[in-house]
C-alpha positions in Angstrom: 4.4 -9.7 -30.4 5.7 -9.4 -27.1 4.4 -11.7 -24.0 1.7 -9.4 -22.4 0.6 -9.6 -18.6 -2.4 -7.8 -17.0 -2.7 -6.1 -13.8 -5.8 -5.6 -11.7 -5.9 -3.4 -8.6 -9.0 -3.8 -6.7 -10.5 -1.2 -4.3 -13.3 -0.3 -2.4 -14.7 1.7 -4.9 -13.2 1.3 -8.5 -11.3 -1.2 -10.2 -8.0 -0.5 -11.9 -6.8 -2.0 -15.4 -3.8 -1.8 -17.3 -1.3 -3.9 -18.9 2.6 -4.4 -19.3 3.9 -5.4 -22.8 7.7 -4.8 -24.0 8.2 -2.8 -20.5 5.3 -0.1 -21.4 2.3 0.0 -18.7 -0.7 1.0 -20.8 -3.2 3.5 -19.6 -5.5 1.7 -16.9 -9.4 1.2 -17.8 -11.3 2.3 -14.5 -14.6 0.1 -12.8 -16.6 0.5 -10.4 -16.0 -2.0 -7.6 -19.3 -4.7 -7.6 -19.5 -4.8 -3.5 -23.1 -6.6 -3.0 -21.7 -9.9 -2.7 -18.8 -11.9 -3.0 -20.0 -14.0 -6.3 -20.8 -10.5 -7.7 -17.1 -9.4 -7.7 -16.0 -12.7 -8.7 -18.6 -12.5 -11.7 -17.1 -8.4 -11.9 -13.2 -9.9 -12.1 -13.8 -12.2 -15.0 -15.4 -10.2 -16.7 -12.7 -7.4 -16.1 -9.9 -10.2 -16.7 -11.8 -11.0 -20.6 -11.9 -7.4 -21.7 -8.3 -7.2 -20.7 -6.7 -9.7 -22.0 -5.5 -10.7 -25.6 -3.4 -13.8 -27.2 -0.1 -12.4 -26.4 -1.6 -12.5 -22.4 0.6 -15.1 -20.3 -0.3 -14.5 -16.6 -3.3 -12.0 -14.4 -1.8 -10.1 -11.5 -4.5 -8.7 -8.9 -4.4 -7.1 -5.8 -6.4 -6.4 -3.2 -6.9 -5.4 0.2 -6.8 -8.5 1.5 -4.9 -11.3 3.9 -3.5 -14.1 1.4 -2.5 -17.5 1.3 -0.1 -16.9 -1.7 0.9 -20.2 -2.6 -3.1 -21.3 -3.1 -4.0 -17.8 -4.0 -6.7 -18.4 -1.3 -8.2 -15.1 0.6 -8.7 -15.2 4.0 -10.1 -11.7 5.2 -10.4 -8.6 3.2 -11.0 -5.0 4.3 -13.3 -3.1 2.4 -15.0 -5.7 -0.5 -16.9 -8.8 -0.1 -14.5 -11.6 -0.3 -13.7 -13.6 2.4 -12.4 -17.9 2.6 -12.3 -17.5 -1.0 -10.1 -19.6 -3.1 -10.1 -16.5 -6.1 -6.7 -17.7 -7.6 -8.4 -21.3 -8.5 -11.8 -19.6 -9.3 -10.1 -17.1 -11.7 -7.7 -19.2 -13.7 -10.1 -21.9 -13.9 -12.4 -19.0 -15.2 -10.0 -17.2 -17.3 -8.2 -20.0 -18.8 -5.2 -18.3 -18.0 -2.8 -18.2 -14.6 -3.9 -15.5 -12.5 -1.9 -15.3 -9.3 -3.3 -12.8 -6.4 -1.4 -10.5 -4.0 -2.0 -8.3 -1.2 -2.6 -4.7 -3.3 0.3 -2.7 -0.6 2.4 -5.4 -1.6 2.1 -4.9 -5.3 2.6 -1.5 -4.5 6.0 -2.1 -2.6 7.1 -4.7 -5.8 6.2 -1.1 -7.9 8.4 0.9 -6.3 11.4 -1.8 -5.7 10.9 -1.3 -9.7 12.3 1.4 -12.4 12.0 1.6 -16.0 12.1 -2.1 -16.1 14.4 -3.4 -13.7 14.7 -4.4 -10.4 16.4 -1.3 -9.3 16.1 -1.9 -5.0 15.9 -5.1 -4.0 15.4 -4.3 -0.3 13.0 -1.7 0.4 10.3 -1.4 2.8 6.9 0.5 1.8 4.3 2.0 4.1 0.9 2.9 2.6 -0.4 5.8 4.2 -4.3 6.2 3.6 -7.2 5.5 5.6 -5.7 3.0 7.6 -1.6 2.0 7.2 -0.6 -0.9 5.0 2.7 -1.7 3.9 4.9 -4.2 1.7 8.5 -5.7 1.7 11.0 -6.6 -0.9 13.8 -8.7 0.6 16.5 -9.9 -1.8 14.6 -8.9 -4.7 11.1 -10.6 -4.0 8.1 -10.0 -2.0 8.7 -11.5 1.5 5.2 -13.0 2.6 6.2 -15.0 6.0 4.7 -18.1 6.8 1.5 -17.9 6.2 1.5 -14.7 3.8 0.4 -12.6 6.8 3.8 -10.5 6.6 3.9 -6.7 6.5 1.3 -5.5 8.2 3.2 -3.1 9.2 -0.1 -0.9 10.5 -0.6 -3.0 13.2 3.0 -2.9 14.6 3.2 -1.0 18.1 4.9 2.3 18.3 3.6 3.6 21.2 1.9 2.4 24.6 2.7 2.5 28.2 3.7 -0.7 29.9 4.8 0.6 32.8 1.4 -1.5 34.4 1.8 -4.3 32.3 0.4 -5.0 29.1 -3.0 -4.0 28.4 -5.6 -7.0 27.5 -6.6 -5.6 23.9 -7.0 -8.6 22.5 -9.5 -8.9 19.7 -9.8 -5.3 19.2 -8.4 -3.4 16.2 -6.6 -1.5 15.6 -4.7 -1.9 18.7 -4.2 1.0 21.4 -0.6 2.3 20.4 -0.6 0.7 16.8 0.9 2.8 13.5 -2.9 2.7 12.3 -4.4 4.1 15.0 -1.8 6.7 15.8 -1.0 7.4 11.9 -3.1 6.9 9.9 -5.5 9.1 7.5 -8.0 8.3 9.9 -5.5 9.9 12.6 -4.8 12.9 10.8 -8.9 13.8 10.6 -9.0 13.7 14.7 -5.5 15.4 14.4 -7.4 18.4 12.0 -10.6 17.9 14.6 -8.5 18.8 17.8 -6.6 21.5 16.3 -9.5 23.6 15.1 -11.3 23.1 18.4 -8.1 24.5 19.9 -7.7 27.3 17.5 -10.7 29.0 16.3 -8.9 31.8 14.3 -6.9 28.9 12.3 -7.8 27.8 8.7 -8.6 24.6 10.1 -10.9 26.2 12.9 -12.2 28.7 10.2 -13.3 25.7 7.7 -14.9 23.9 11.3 -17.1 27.0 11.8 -17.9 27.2 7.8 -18.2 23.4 7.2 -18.8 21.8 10.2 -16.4 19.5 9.8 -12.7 19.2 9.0 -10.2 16.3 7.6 -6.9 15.5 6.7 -7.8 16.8 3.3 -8.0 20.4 4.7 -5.0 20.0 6.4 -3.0 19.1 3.9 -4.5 22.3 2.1 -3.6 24.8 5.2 -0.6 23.4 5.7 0.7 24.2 1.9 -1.2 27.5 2.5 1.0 27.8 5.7 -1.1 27.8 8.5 0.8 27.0 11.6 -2.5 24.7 13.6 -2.2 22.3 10.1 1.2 22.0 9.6 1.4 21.5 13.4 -0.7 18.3 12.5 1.2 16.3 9.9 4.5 17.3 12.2 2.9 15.3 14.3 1.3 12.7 12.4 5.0 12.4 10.5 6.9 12.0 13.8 4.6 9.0 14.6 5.0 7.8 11.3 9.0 8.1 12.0 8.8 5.8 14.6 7.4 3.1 12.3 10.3 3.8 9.9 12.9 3.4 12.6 11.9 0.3 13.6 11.8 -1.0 9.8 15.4 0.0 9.4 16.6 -1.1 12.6 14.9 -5.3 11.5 15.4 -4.9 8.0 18.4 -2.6 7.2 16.5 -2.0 3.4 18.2 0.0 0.9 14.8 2.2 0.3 11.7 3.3 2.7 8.6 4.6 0.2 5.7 6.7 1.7 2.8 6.0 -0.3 -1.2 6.4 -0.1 -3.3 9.2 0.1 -1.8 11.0 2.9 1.4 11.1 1.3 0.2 13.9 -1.1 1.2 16.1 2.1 4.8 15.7 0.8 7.6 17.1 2.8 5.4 18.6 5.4 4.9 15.0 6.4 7.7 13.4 4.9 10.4 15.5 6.8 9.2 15.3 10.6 9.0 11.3 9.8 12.7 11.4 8.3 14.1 13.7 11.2 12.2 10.6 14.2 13.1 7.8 12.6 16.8 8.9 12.2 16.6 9.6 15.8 15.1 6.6 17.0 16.5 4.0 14.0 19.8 1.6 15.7 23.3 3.9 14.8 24.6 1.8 11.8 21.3 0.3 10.3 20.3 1.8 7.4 23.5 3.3 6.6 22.6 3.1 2.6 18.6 3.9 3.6 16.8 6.8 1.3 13.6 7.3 2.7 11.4 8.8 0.1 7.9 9.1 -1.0 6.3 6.7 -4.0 6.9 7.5 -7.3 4.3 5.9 -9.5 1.0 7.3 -6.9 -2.0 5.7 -7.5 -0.7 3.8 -10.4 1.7 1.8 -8.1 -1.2 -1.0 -7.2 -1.9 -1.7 -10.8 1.8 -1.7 -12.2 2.7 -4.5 -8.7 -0.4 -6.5 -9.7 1.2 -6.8 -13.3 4.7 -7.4 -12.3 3.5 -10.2 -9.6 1.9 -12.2 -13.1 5.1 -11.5 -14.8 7.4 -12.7 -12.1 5.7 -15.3 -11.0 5.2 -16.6 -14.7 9.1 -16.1 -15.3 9.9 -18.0 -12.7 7.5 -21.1 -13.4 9.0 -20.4 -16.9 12.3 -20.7 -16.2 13.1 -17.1 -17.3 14.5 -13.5 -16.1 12.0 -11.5 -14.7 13.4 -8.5 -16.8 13.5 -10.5 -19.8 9.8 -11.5 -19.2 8.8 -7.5 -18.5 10.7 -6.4 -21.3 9.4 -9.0 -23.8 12.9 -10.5 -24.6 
């Protein structure tokens, strides 16, 4: 049999499990996310990582929603579940008795999406993660670029728009920042977006579904806007124009080959995708990104669980001394 490596996407409410053997992702298993403590999740993981694996498995990928010291697989802050100055990588394959290696999950995502039916197929491409908040992930030169310190694309809490005309604002401490991708486009966004506009337009089907539900959120705008109603569409032009002006300034620093939308919010397709395209054309330097597609993800919520699988497998490859394709293809 062929060398076998298991991904594990971790959420705030369910854990995803596949595996990748001979190229072929199998169908994931789905958990529900152990969030009363830290030790809980860890006990959750192993447990997760021994029903997965078999004797072909070689290396664990997982990701999560959290800031990582790669190199130790040590996490430092995560948003959503309990783990915290947590040295999981060292805990699990001590654990597991086999290498797990641990990733940021919008990373894994971006790894996803640099990949196609097996190969490395962009190897530069830049991915924002459009949900509740904005996450994002970078492949530079074919590999996940981490920085220093393995802080690196966190691309929601770049600054796309805030008057300086006084000086800078003394924010410090507080996020997300005033004038930050997440706060200006984010899922969270788009809900004060659908807010605002039904207040303004009782007669929409955004004010209509206010009256009725006594709420709205970017779900429902996403539904009026494919129904055609002008107050929703309005919205995601909006929320896609700010989103274009995070895209320009990826291609202006990083000239990729690819930009992928992915997330939740993505599911508004070309009524968000388009308005974000048409900005960050406008705004993007003349000459960067001159062989840019910007487009939206094409694995969806599988994309965290493929990435976790590929990390193992190219990280094992390269301790191996192999290909990575050769590893993901079993050759």
């Amino acid at each position: 049999m062929s060398d076998q490596f298991v991904g594990i996407d971790v959420g705030g409410t369910k854990i995803a499990v596949a595996t990748l053997q001979a190229g072929e992702l199998s169908e994931s298993r789905l958990y529900h996310t152990q969030l009363v403590s830290q030790e809980a999740l860890v006990a959750q993981l192993i447990e997760v990582i021994e029903e997965a694996r078999t004797p072909d498995t070689k290396a664990v990928g997982i990701g999560v929603p959290s800031l990582i010291e790669f190199a130790t697989g040590r996490i430092r802050s995560s948003v959503n579940i309990p783990l915290k100055d947590l040295p999981l990588r060292e805990l699990l394959t001590e654990r597991a008795g086999v290498p797990v290696y641990v990733e940021n999950d919008a990373s894994c995502a971006a790894l996803a999406e640099a990949f196609h039916e097996g190969r490395m197929a962009v190897p530069h491409l830049v991915m924002f993660t459009v949900g509740t908040g904005v996450g994002g992930g970078l492949v530079l030169n074919g590999r996940l670029f981490r920085g220093a310190t393995g802080a690196a694309s966190e691309v929601g809490h770049t600054i796309i728009g805030l008057d300086l005309a006084g000086g800078a604002p003394d924010h410090s401490g507080v996020f997300p920042q005033a004038g930050s991708l997440e706060l200006l486009a984010s899922g969270t966004a788009l809900d004060k977006l659908a807010v605002e506009a039904a207040k303004a337009d009782p007669d929409s089907f955004l004010g209509v579904r206010l009256m009725r539900d006594g709420g709205v959120t970017g779900h429902d705008v996403v539904d009026g806007a494919r129904g055609g109603d002008d107050a929703s569409i309005r919205c995601l032009r909006i929320l896609g124009e700010r989103l274009g002006i995070g895209i320009a300034n990826a291609i202006t620093m990083f000239d990729p080959l690819e930009v992928v939308i992915g997330g939740g919010v993505s599911a508004a397709g070309e009524f968000l995708l388009g308005p974000a395209r048409e900005v960050a054309w406008k705004y993007a330097v003349p000459g960067a990104g001159a062989l840019c597609k910007i487009r939206l993800a094409r694995h969806g919520p599988r994309a965290g669980v493929l990435g976790a699988a590929l990390i193992a497998a190219q990280e094992y490859a390269e301790e191996t001394g192999q290909v990575m394709e050769e590893a993901v293809e079993g050759r």
